[in-house]
N, C-alpha and C positions, 0 to 999 in steps of 0.2 A: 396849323391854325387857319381863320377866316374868316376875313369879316364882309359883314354884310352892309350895305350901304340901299338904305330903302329911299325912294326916289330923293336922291339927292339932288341939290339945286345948282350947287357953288361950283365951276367948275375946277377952278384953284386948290380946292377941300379936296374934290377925287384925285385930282392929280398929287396932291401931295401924301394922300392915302396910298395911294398906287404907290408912290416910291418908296416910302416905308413897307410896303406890303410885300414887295422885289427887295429888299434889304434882309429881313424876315422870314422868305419863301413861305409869306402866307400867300392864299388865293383870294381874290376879292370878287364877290359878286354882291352885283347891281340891280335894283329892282327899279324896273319903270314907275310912274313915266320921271326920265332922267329932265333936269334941267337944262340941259347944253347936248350938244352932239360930240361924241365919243369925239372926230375929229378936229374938234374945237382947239387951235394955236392953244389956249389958256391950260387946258389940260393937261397937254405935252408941255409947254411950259413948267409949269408947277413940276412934272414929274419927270422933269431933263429929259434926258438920253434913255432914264430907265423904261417909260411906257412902254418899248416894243420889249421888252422883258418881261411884262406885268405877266401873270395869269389869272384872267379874268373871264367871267360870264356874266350874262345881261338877261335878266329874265322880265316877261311879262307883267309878273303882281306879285304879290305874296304867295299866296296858293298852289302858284308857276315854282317859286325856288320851294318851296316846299315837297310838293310832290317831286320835282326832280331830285330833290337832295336826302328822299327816304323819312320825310320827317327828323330831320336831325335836331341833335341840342343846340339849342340857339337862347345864346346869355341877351338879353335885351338889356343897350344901355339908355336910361331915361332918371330922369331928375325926380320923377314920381315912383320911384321904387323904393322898398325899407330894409333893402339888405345893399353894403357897401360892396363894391365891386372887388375887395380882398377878403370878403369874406366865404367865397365861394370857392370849390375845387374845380380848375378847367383840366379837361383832356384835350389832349394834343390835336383830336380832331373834331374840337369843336368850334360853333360860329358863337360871332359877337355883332349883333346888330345895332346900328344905331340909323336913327332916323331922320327927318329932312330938317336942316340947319332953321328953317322957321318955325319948326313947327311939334319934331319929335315925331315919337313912334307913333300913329294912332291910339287911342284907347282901347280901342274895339281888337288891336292884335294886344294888348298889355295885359286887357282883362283876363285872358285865357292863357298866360303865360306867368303869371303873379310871381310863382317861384322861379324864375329864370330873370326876373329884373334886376338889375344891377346900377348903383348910382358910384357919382363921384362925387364925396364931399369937397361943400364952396360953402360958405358964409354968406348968412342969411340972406337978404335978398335977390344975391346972382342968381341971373336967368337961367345962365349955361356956360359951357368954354367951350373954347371953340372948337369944333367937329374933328379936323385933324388931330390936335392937342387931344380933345378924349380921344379917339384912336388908339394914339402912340400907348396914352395912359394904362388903358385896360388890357388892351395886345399885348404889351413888355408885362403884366402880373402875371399875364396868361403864361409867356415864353416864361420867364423865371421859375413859373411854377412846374415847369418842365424841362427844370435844368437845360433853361435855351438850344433844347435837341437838336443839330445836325448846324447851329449858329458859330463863327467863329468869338472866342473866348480873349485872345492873346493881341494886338496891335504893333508892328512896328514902327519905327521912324523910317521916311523917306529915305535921307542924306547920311544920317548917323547913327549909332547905336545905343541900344539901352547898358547902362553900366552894373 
């Protein structure tokens, strides 16, 4: 899987995207212009120990990850979409974009994308959740919907064992 993070602002949000992303072995890429600077304490922060594990790109604009990326499927998550982010089939190697915590995806990429929009239901007037929280939300439908391929399934205890 892979999400996409169109110029993000927050830099807590990427960092804690990034560690779910390294938990997950999705790839995340970044579309300028970024909020913060990649070495920003706050991002490493947010995303521990795991950043130097991330697998990430950082591209230009839209256009920039586009053409790199072959035109790929890319589900757009936005609050202004009419199909529910479970109601869609993902492939294992598809993106999940979401857009900048103030502001969302432009309309001008939404408009040309209609059917690849994906919302998450909230109750009437919320704005939004929060960037990371949607992340986690539509990535795990995505992973489940692909029998969480190559993820481990089983947990042990530390100290003691399962009975």
């Amino acid at each position: 899987m892979n999400i996409v993070l169109y110029e993000p602002e927050i830099p807590y949000n990427t960092g804690n995207i990034g560690r779910t992303c390294v938990a997950t072995n999705t790839k995340l890429h970044l579309i300028k212009p970024l909020g913060f600077s990649l070495d920003q304490k706050e991002i490493k922060r947010a995303g521990l120990d795991y950043w130097p594990k991330l697998d990430y790109e950082v591209y230009e604009n839209f256009e920039d990850f586009m053409k790199r990326n072959n035109n790929p499927k890319v589900w757009m998550a936005t609050t202004k979409a009419h199909k529910v982010y479970t109601d869609v089939s993902y492939k294992s190697d598809d993106y999940i974009m979401f857009g900048p915590e103030s502001r969302g995806i432009p309309e001008e990429i939404l408009v040309d994308h209609e059917d690849e929009c994906v919302r998450i239901p909230m109750f009437e007037d919320t704005r939004s959740i929060n960037l990371c929280n949607s992340a986690a939300i539509v990535l795990y439908e995505a992973l489940r919907q692909n029998d969480f391929e190559g993820l481990s399934l089983t947990g042990e205890l530390h100290n003691l064992h399962w009975k």
